[in-house]
BAVEXSE-925538 format. One record per atom (N, C-alpha, C, O): atom name; x, y, z. Coordinates in Angstrom, 2 decimals, always signed. Layout:
% residues N
atomo_X_Y_Z
CA_X_Y_Z
...
***
This chain:
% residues 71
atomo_X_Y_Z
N_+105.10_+104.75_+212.36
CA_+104.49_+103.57_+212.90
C_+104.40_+102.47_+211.84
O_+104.73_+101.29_+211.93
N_+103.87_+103.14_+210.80
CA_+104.06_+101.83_+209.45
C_+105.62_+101.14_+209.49
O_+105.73_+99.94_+209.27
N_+106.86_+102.03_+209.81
CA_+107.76_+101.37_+209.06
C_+108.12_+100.48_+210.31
O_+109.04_+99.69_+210.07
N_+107.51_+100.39_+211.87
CA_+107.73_+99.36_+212.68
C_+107.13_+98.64_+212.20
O_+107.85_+97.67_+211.93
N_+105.90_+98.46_+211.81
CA_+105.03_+97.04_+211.34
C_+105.28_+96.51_+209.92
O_+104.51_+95.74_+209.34
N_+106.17_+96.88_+209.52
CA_+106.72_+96.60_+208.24
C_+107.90_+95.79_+208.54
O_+108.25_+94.82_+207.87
N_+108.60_+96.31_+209.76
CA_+110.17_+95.51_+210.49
C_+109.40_+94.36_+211.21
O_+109.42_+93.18_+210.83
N_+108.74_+94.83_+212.26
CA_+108.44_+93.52_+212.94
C_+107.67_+92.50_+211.54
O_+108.32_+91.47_+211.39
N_+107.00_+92.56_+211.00
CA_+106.35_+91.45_+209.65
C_+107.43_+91.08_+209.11
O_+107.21_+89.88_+209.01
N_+108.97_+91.35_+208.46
CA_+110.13_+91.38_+208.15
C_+111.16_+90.28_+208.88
O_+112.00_+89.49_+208.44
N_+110.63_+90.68_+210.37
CA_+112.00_+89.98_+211.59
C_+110.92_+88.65_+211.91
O_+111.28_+87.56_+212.36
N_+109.55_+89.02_+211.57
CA_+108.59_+87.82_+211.88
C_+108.91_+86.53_+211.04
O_+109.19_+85.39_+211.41
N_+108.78_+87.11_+209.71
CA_+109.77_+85.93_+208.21
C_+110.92_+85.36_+208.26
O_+111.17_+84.22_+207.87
N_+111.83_+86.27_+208.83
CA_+113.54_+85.77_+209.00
C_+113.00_+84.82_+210.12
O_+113.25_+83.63_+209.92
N_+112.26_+85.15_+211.34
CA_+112.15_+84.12_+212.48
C_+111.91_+82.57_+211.88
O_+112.54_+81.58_+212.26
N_+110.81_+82.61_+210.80
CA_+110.13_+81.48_+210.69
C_+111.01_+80.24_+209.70
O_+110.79_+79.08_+209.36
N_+111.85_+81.01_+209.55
CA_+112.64_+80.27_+208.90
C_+113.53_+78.85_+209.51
O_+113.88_+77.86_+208.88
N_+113.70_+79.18_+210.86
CA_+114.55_+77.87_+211.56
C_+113.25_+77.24_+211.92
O_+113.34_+76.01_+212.00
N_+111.93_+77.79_+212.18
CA_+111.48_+76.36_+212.33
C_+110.63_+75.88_+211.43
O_+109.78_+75.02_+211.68
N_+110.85_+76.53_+210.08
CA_+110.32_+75.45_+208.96
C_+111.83_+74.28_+208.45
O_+111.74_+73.11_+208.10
N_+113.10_+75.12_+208.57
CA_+113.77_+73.95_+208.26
C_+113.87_+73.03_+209.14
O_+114.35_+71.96_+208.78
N_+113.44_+73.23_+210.61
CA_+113.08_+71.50_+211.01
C_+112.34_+70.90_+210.70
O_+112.32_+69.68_+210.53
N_+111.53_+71.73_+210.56
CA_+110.27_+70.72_+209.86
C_+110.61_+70.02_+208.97
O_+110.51_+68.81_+209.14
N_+111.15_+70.56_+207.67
CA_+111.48_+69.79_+206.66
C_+112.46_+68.71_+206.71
O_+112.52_+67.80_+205.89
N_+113.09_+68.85_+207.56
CA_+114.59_+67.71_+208.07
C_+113.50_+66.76_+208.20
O_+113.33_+65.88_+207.36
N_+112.68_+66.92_+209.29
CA_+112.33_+65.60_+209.94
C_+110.75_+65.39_+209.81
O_+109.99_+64.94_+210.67
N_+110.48_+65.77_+208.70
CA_+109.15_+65.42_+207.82
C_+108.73_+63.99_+207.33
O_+107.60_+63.51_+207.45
N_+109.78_+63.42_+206.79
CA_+109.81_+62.03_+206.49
C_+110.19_+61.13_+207.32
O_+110.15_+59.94_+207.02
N_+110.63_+61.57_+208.55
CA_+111.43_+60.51_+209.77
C_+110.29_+59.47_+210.33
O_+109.12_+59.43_+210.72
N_+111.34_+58.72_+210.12
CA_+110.80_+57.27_+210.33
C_+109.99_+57.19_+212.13
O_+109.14_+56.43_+212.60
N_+110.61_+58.13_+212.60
CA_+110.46_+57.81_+214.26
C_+108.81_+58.23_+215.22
O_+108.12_+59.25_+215.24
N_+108.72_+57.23_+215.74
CA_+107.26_+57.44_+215.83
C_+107.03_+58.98_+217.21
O_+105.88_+59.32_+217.47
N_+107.76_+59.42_+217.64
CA_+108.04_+60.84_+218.70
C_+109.60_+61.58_+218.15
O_+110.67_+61.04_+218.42
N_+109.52_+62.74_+217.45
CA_+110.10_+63.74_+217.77
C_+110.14_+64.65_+218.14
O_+109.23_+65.45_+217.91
N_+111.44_+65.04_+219.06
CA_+111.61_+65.80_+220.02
C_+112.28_+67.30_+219.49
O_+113.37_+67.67_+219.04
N_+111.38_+67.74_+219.72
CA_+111.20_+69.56_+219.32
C_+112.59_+70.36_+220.36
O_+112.84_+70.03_+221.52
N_+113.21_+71.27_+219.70
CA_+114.64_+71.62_+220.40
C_+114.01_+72.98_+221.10
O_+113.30_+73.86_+220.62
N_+114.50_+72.84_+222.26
CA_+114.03_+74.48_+222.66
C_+114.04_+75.82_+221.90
O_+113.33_+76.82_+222.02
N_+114.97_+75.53_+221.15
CA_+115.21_+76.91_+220.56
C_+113.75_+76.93_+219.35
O_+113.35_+78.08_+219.20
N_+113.31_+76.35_+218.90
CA_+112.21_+75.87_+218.01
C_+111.08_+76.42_+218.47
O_+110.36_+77.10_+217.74
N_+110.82_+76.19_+219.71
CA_+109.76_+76.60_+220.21
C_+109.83_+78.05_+221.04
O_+108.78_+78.61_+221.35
N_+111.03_+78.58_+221.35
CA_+111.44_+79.75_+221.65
C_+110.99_+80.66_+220.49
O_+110.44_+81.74_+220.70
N_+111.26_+80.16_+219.17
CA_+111.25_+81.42_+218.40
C_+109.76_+81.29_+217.98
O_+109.09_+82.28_+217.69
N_+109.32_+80.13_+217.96
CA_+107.67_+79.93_+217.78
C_+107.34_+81.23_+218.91
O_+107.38_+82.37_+218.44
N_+107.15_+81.12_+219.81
CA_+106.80_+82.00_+220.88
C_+106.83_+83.10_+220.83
O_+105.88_+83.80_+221.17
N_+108.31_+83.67_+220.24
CA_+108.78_+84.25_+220.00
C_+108.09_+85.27_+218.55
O_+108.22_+86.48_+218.43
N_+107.52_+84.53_+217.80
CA_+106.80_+85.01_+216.50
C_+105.19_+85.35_+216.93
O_+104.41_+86.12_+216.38
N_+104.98_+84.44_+218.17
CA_+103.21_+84.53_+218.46
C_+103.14_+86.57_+219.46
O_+102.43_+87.58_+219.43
N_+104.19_+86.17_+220.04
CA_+104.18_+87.71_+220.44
C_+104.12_+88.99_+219.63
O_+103.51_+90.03_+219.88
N_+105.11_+88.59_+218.34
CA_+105.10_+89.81_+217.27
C_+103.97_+89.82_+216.91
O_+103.52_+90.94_+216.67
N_+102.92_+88.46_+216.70
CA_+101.74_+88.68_+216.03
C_+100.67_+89.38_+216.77
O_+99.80_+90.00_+216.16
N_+100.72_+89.31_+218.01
CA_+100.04_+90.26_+218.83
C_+100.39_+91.50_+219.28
O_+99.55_+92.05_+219.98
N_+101.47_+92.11_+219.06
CA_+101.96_+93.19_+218.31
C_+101.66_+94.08_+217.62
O_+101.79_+95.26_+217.96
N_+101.06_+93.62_+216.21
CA_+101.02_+94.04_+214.99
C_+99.47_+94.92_+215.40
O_+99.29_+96.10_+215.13
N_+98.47_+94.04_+216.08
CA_+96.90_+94.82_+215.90
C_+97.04_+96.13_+217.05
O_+96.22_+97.02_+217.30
N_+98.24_+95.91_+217.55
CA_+98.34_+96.73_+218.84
C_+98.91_+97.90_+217.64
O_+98.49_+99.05_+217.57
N_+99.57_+97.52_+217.09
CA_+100.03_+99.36_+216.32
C_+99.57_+99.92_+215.15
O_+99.74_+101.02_+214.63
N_+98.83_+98.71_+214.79
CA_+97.66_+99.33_+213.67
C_+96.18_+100.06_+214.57
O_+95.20_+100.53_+214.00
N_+96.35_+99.99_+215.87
CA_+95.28_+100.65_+216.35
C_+95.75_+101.43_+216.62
O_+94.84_+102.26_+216.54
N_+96.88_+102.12_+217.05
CA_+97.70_+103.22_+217.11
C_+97.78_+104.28_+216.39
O_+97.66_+105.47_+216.67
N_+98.14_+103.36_+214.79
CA_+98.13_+104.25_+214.02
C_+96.88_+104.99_+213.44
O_+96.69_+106.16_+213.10
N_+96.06_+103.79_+213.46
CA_+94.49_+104.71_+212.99
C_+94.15_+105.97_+214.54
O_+93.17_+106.68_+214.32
N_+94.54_+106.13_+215.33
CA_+94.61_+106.72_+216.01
C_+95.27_+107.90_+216.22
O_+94.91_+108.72_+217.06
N_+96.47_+108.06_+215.30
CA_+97.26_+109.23_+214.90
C_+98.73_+109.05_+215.64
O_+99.71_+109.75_+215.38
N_+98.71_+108.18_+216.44
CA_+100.13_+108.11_+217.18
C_+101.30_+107.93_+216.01
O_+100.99_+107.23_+215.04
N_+102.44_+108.44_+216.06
CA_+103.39_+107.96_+215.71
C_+103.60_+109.43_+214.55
O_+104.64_+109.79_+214.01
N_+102.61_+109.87_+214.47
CA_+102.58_+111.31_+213.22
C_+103.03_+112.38_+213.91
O_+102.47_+112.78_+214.92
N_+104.49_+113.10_+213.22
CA_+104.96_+114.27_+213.29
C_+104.25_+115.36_+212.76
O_+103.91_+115.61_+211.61
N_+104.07_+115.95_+213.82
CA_+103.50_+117.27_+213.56
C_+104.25_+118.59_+212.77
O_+104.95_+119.46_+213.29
N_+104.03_+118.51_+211.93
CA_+104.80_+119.66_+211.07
C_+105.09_+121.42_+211.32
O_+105.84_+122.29_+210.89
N_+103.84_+121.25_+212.42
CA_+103.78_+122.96_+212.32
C_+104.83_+123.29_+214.29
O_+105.05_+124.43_+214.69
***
């Protein structure tokens, strides 16, 4: 269970990456409305889900799910 919440926190970072480089493109733009690209806000969305995710399998794990039983 750790090493999913270790991937999803992982695929959460690679996500955030396209929409900080818009940000930074159009940080200084002169224009008084810019227009946010779908895909921008897809992966925004897209990252708010993993984050609600994460408390869902840390309660799991304090719970014992995900542990192979040895015997």
């Amino acid at each position: 269970m750790a090493h999913v919440k270790v991937t999803i926190f992982v695929v959460f970072a690679l996500l955030w990456i396209h929409p900080t480089t818009f940000l930074e493109k159009n940080k200084r733009s002169q224009e008084d409305v810019i227009r946010v690209p779908k895909s921008v806000i897809m992966v925004i969305r897209l990252e708010l889900l993993l984050l609600l995710v994460l408390p869902l399998l840390a309660v799991l794990m304090t719970r014992g799910h995900g542990i192979i039983d040895s015997n």
